[in-house]
C-alpha positions as CSV (number, residue, x, y, z in Angstrom):
1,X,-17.3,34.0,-67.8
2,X,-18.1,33.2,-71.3
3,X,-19.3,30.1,-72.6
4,X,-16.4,29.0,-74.0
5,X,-14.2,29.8,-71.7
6,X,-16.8,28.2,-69.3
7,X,-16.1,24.5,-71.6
8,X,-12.5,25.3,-71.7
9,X,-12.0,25.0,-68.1
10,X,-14.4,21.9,-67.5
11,X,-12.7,20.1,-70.2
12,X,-9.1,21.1,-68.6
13,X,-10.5,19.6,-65.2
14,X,-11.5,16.4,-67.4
15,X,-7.8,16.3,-69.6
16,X,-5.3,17.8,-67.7
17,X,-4.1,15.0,-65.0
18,X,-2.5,11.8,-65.2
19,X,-5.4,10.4,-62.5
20,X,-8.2,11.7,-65.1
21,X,-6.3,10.8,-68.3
22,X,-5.4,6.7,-66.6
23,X,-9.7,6.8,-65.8
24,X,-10.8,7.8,-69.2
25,X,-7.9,5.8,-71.0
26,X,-9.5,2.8,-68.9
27,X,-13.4,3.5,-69.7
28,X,-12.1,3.8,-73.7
29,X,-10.5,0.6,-73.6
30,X,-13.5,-1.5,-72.0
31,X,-16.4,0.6,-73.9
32,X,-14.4,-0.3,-77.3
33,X,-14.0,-3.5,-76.5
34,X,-17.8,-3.6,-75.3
35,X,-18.4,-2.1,-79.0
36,X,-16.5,-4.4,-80.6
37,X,-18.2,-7.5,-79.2
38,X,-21.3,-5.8,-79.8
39,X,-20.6,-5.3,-83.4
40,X,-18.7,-8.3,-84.8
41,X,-19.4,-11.1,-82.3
42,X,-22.0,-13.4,-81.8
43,X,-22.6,-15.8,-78.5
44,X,-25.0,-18.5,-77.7
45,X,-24.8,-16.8,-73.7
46,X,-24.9,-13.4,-72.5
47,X,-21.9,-11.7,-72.4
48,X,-20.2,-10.2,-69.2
49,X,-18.7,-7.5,-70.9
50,X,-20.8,-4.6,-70.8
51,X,-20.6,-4.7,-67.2
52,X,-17.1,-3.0,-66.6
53,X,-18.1,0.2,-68.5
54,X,-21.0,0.2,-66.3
55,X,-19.3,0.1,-63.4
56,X,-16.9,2.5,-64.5
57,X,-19.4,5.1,-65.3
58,X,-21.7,4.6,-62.4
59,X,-23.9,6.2,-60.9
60,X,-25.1,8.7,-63.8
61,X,-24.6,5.8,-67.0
62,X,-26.8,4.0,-64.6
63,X,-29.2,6.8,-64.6
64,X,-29.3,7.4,-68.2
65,X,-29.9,4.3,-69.5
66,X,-32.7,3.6,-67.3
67,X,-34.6,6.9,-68.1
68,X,-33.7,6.4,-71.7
69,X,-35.2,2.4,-71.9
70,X,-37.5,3.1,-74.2
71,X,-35.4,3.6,-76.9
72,X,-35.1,-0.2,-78.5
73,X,-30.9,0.1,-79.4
74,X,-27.7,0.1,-77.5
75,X,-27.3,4.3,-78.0
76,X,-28.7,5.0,-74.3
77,X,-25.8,2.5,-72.7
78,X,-23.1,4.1,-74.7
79,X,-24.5,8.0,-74.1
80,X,-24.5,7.1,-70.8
81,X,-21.3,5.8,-70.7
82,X,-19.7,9.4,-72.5
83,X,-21.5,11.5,-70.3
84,X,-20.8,9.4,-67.2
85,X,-17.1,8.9,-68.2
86,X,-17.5,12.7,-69.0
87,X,-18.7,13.9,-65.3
88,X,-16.3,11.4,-63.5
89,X,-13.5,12.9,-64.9
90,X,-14.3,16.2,-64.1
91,X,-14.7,15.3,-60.7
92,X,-11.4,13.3,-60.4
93,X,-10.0,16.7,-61.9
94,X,-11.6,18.7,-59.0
95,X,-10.5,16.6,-56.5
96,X,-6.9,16.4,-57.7
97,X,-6.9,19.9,-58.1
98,X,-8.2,20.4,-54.5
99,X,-5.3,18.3,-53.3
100,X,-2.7,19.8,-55.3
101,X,-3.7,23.2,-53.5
102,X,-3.7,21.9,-50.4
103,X,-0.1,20.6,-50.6
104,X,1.8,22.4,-48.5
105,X,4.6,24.4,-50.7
106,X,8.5,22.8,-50.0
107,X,10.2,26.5,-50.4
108,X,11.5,27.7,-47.2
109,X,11.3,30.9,-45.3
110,X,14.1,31.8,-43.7
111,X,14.2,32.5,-40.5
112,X,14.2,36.4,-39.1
113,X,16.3,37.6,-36.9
C-alpha cells in the first residue's frame, strides 16, 4: 500500500461518518473560540476556556503539550489539540466502522425446501 493511498484511507476513517464529522465539528468550534479569546480578549482572571479543547482532545493533546513546555507560546496547546483531534477521529472512524460490519445484514434468505 502506497503512501498515499495509506493517508487516503486514515483520513476517510477521520471524515467519512456523521459520529467523526459531529466530534471534529465540536473540537473546531471550542478551539476557535479558545483562539479567539486568546487573540482579541483581555481578562483580569484566568479564563476557563481552554479547558474544553483539552478535554476534548485528551489523552495525546495532554501529552504533547507537556513534552513540548519548553516552548514559551501557545503553539504546543493548539498542535496538540490537531493531532489529538486528529487521532480521536480516526479512532471514532474505526470503531464505527467495526460496528457497521458487525450489523447483522436485514436481506433475507429464503427458506429451502
Amino acid at each position: 500500500m502506497s503512501s498515499s493511498r495509506r493517508s487516503r484511507a486514515v483520513l476517510a476513517l477521520a471524515a467519512n461518518n456523521w459520529l467523526s464529522r459531529c466530534y471534529l465539528a465540536a473540537v473546531v468550534l471550542t478551539a476557535g473560540f479558545a483562539l479567539w479569546e486568546d487573540l482579541f480578549m483581555s481578562h483580569a482572571d484566568a479564563s476557563m476556556v481552554y479547558v474544553v479543547p483539552m478535554v476534548l482532545t485528551a489523552p495525546l493533546n495532554m501529552l504533547f503539550t507537556v513534552a513540548l513546555s519548553w516552548i514559551p507560546t501557545d503553539v504546543p496547546f493548539y498542535l496538540g489539540i490537531a493531532l489529538g483531534a486528529l487521532v480521536n477521529s480516526v479512532i471514532l472512524g474505526a470503531v464505527v466502522r467495526a460496528v457497521r460490519r458487525r450489523r447483522p445484514s436485514s436481506v433475507r434468505h429464503a427458506p429451502t425446501p
